[in-house]
C-alpha positions, 0 to 999 in steps of 0.5 A: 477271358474271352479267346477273342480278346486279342482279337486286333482292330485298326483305326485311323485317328480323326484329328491326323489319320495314323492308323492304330491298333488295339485288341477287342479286349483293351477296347471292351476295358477302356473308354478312351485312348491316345493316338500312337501318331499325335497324342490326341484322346480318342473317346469310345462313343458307340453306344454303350462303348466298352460294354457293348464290346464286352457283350458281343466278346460274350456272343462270340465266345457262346457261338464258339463253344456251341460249334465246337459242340455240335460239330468238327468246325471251328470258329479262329479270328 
C-alpha cells in the first residue's frame, strides 16, 4: 500500500458541480463513482484510468524512498 493512497482529490461532477472527494487509492482501485451531490455515474477516462494512478502512486513511493535515503528531507502530501 502506497503512503500516498490517502492522498484526497476533489472534483466537481459535470452533470450538477458538487464537489467530491475521494483518495488517490480509491480512484487507482475504481473505475467509476457516484456523485455524492446527484447520484450521476462518473467514469475514469484518462488514459488508462485506474492503472495510470496505480503507476504514478509507485513513481511517488520510489521518489520518497529515494529522498529519505540520500537526504534528511522528507516528501508529505
Amino acid at each position: 500500500m502506497s503512503e500516498f493512497n490517502n492522498t484526497p482529490i476533489d472534483f466537481p461532477c459535470p452533470q450538477c458541480g458538487f464537489i467530491n472527494t475521494m483518495s488517490l487509492g480509491q480512484i487507482a482501485e475504481l473505475d467509476s463513482v457516484f456523485c455524492r451531490g446527484c447520484k450521476a455515474r462518473l467514469y475514469v477516462e484518462n488514459g488508462e484510468g485506474p492503472q495510470d494512478i496505480k503507476r504514478v502512486l509507485n513513481s511517488l513511493d520510489s521518489l520518497s524512498s529515494s529522498f529519505e535515503k540520500n537526504s534528511s528531507i522528507k516528501i508529505k502530501l
